[in-house]
C-alpha positions as CSV (number, residue, x, y, z in Angstrom):
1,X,17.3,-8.3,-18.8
2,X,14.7,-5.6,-19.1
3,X,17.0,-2.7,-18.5
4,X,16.3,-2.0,-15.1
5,X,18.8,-0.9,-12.8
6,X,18.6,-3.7,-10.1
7,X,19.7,-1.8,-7.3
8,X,17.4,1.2,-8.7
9,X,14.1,2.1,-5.7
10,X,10.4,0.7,-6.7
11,X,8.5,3.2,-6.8
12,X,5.3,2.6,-5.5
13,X,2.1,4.5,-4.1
14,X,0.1,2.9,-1.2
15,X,-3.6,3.9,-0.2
16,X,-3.9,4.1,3.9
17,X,-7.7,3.3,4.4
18,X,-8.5,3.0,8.5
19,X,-11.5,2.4,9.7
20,X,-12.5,1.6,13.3
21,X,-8.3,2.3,13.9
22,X,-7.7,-0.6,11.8
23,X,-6.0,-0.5,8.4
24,X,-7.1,-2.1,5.5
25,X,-4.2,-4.4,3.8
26,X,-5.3,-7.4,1.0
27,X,-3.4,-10.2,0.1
28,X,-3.0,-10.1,-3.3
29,X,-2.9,-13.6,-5.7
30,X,-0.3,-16.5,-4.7
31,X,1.1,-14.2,-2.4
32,X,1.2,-14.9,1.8
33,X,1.6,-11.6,3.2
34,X,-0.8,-8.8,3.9
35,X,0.5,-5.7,1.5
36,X,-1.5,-1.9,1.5
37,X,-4.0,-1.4,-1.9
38,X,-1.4,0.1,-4.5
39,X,0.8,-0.4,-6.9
40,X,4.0,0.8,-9.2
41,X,3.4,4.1,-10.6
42,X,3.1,4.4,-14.6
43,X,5.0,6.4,-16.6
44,X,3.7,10.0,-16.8
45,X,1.3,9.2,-13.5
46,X,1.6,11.4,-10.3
47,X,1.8,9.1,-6.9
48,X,-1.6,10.1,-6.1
49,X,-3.3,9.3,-9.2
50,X,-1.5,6.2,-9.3
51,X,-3.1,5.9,-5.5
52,X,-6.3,6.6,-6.7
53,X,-5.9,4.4,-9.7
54,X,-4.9,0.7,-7.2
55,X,-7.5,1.7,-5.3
56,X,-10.1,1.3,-8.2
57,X,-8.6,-1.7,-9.8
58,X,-7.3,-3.6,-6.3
59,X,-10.6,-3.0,-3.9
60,X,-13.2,-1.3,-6.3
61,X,-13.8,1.7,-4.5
62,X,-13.6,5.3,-6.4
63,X,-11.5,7.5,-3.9
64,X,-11.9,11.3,-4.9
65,X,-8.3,12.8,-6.2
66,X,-8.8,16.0,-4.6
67,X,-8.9,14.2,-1.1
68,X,-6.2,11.2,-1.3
69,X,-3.8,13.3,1.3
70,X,0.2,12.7,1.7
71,X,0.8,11.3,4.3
72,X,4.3,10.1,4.2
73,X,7.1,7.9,2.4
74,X,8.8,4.5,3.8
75,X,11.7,3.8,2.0
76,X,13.0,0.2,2.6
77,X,14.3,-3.2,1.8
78,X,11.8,-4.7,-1.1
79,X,9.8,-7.9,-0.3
80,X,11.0,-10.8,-3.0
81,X,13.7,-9.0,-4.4
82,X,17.9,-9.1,-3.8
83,X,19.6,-7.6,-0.5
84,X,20.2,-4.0,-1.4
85,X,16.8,-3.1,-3.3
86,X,14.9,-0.7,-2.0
87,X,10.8,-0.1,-2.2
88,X,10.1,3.6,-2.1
89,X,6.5,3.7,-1.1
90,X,4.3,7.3,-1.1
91,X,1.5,6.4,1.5
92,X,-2.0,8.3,1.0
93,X,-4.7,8.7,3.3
94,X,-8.1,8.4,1.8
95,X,-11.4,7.1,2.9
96,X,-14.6,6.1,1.2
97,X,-18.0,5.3,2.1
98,X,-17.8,2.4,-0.4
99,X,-17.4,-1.2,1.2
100,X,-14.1,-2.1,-0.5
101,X,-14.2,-5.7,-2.2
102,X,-11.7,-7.6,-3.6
103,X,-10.7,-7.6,-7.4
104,X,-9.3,-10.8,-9.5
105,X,-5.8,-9.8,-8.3
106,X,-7.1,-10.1,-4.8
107,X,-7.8,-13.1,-2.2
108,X,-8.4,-11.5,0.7
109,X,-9.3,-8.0,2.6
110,X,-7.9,-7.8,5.9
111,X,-8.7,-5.2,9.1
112,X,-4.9,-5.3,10.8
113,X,-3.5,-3.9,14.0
114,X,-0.1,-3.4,14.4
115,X,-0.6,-7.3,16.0
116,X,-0.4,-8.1,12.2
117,X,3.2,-6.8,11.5
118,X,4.6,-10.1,11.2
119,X,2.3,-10.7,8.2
120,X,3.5,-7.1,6.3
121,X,6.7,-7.1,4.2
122,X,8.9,-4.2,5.8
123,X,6.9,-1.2,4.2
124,X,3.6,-2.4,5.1
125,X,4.8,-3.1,9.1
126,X,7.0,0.6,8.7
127,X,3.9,2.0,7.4
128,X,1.5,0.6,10.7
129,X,4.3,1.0,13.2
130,X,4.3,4.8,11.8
131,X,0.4,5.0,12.2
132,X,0.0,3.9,15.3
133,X,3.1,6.3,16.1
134,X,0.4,8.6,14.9
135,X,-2.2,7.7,17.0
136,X,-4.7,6.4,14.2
137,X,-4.3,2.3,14.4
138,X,-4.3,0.2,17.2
């Protein structure tokens, strides 16, 4: 075992990119559902640097750390791991002028709607039911 509580939250940071009241979600490699660019946060990393870091490495765009923006926190049931573990998942707004792309960890970009829930693991469809809540996706 790597020492890991089991039952201890993910932490996580998420960037919220919308354009055209779509977000922008990727499916990442030998994966089937449609997660937000991010990724754990490393040791001695803040949650937005962490933001600004997935961003770079998951959909090459350079997002400026003085305007990645808190927006809020979905805490929930982790996708692929046992009953009780939670994801704890800081979501950012940010936006670029840079078209995002995909990286080697990446298949796919996807433009979802809250239509695409059923693709999202629980914090990706908490997160678009919360911005469309919010007015800002369809």
């Amino acid at each position: 075992m790597n020492g890991e509580n089991p039952l201890h939250p993910i932490r996580v940071a998420a960037v919220a990119l919308i354009r055209d009241r779509r977000l922008l979600m990727v499916t990442a490699r030998a994966r089937d559902v449609h997660y937000m660019p991010g990724g754990k946060i490393d040791p001695g990393e803040t949650a937005a640097e962490a933001a600004v870091r997935e961003a770079r490495e998951e959909i090459g765009v350079e997002l400026d750390p003085a305007e990645v923006t808190p927006l809020f926190t979905v805490t929930t049931q982790a996708h692929g791991e046992p009953e009780g573990r939670q994801v704890e998942m800081q979501v950012f707004g940010a936006s670029t002028p840079d078209a995002p792309r995909a990286s080697s960890e990446i298949d796919a970009l996807h433009w979802v709607t809250s239509a695409d829930a059923h693709r999202c693991p629980p914090a990706g469809a908490e997160t678009l039911s919360r911005l469309v809540a919010a007015g800002l996706v369809d």
